[in-house]
N, C-alpha and C positions, 0 to 999 in steps of 0.2 A: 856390573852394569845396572844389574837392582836398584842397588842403594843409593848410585847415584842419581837415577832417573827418579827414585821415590823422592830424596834429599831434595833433588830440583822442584820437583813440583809442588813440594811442602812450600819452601821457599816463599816461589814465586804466587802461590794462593798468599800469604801470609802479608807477602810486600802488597800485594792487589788489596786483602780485606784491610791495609792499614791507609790506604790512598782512600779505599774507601768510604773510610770510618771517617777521615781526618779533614779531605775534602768535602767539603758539605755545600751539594747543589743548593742554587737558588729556591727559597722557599716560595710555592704559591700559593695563591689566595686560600684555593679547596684545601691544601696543605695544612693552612695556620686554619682554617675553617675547622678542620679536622682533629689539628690538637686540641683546640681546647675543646669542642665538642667531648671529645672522648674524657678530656681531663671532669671536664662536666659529671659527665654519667658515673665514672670510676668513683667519684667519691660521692655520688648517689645511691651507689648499687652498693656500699658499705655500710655496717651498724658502725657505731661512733666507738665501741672498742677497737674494732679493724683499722679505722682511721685514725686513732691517737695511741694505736699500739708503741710502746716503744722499744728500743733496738739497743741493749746493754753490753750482749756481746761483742767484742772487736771482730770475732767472724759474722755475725748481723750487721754490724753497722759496713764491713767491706763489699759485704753481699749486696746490702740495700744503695750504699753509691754508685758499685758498677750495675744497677740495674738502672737507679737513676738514668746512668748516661747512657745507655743501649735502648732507655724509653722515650731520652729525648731524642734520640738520632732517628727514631725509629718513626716518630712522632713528624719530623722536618720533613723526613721523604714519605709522608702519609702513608705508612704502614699499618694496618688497623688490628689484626690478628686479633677478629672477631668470636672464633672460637674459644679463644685461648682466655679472652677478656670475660667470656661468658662462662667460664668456667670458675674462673679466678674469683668474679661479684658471687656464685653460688657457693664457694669455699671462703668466703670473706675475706679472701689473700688482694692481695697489692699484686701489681703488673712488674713492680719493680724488684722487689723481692723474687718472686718467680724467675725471674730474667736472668736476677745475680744468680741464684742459686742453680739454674742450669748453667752459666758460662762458668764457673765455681768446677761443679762435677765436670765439666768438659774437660779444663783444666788437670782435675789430680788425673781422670782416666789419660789424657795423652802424656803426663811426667811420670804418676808411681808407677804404671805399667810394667813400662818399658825399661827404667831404672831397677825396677826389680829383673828384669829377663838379664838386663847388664852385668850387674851382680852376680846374678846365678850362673853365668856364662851359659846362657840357653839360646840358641836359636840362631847363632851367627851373628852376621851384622843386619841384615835385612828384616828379621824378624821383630825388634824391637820398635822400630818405627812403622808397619803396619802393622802389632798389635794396638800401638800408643793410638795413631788414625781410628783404629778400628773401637776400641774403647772410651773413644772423647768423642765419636759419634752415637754409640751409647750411651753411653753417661751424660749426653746433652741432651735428649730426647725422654730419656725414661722420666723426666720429672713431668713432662706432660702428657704422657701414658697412664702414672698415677694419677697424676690430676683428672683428667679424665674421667677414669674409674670410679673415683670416689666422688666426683661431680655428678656422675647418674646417679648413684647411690641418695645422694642429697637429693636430688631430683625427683626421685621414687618416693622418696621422704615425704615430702612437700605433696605433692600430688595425694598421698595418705592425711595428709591434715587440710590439703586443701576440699575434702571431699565433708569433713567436721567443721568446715569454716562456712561452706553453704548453706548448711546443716541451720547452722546460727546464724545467719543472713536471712532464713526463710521464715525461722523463728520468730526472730526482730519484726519483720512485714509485717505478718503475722497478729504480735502485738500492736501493733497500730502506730509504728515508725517510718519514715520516711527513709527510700533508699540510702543517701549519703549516709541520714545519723545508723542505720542497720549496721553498714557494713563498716564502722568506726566500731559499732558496741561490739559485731560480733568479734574484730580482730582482738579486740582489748581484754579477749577472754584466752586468761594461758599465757603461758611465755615461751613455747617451744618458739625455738629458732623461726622458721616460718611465719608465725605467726606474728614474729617483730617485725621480718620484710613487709609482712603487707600492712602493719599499722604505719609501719615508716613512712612507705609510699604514701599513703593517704596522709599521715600528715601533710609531707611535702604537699602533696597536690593541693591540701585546702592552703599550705603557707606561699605556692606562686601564683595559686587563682585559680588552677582549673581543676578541671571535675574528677572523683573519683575512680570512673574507670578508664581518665585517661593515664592516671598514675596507676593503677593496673596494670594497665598495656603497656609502660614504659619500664615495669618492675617484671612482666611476661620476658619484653624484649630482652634486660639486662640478663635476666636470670637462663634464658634458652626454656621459658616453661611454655609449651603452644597454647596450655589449659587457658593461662592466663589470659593470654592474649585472646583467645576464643570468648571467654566470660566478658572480658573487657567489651567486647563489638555485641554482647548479646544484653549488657546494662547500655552501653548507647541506644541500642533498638529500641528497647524496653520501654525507658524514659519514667514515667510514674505511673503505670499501669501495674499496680501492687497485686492483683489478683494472677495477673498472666506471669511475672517474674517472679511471682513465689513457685507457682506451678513447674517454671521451666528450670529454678537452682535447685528446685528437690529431685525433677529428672538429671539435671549433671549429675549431681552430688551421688544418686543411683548408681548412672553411668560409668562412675570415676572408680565407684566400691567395684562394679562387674570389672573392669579395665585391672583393676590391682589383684583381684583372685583370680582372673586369669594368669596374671603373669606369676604370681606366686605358683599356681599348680604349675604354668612351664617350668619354674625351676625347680620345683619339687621333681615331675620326671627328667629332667636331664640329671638333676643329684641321682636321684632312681638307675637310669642306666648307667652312670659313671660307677656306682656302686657296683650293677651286675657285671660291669665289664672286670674293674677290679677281684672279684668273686670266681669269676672265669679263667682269671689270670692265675689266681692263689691254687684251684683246682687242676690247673693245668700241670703247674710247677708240681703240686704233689706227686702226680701222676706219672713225671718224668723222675721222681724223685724215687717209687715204687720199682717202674719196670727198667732201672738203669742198672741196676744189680744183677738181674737175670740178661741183660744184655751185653751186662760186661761179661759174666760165665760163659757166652756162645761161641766169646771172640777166643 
């Protein structure tokens, strides 16, 4: 009765996500408003490697169509997956690729699974199809768990250079330059990763007309950086009062240094106690390893 009730309801999800997929509501306005907006930003928030990467493998080029289609369908019923997109511009990955490549792993986890339990004759009949369920909803989720992970990582990154980018912002002032050309010279200094985001932006911003920290604020936005966005509303305030905003990027750029040794010393002590607990563990195990001799003589 298991198998049948799992078998059915695999089914009939399958026939539902295919009416789904295949019927495609009428598109409205905030809808189309919305793809292209996002299509907009996506290939804003990328360096021109990420945007003319290309796709030689036959498993790349599969990956990259079916994400294609799961970005435009995703796109018609205004689904934005604002997270996921901010994750994606900080790893300089594509929405579509991501896409393919978790409906990909969903995939082998619900067929090799189970095919192997089949094989091995393990589990009866029931157990093959909710391991398979249970493994294509892992396997479809863990690519944005990594991503994730190593998106704060970048993040923490950035936030480390963006504290040396004020640094030279204040410099510039300093020398007797004008906000926009400051914060042109100081990106243009280095080539870490970061440091291309923010010249990128400010090109952009001088090539559609507006001002540099509103390309700031839109490279804050893309990226998930709050810094950004903060700095950006504190050069709008500013305006050209070179004496008061040199003052206030060298207290960030402070703030930013205390904000990152902080977080260094928490994980310096969480390594720290992970360490004493492992230690506690090794002494414990000897311990039982000493008095298990003379425990077994008692018996």
């Amino acid at each position: 009765m298991i198998l049948q009730l799992t078998a059915g309801a695999v089914a009939g999800a399958g026939l539902l996500l295919l009416v789904y997929v295949f019927v495609r509501p009428r598109t409205g306005v905030g809808a189309t408003l919305a793809r292209i907006d996002s299509g907009r930003r996506s290939q804003q928030s990328m360096t021109v490697s990420a945007a003319g990467a290309r796709t030689d493998g036959r498993f790349d080029q599969m990956k990259l169509s079916v994400g294609q289609r799961i970005e435009a369908e995703a796109s018609a019923r205004g689904w934005t997956f604002p997270r996921t997109r901010s994750d994606l511009a900080v790893m300089n990955r594509t929405f579509a690729a991501h896409m393919g490549t978790k409906v990909l792993l969903g995939l082998v986890g619900l067929i090799w699974f189970p095919l192997i339990l089949l094989v091995l004759g393990i589990g009866g009949n029931a157990a093959p199809a909710i391991v398979g369920l249970g493994c294509a909803a892992l396997f479809f989720f863990l690519p944005d768990i990594q991503l994730h992970r190593e998106a704060e990582k970048r993040r923490r990154d950035f936030r480390h250079v963006m504290g040396s980018f004020l640094d030279l912002v204040a410099m510039n002032l300093a020398g007797g330059r004008g906000l926009p050309e400051a914060l042109m010279a100081a990106s243009s200094i280095g080539e870490h990763w970061a440091m291309i985001r923010i010249r990128q932006a400010l090109s952009n911003a001088r090539i559609i007309g507006v001002t540099p920290w509103e390309g700031i604020a839109q490279l804050g936005r893309d990226l998930g950086v709050e810094e950004l966005r903060d700095l950006a509303s504190a050069l709008a305030l500013a305006g050209d009062e070179g004496a008061k905003i040199r003052a206030s990027l060298m207290a960030r750029a402070e703030s930013l240094r205390r904000k990152e040794l902080a977080d260094v010393e928490g994980s310096a002590g969480e390594s720290s106690q992970s360490m004493l607990l492992a230690q506690m563990l090794i002494a414990l195990a000897f311990l039982i390893f000493l008095v298990y001799p003379a425990l077994a003589r008692l018996q």
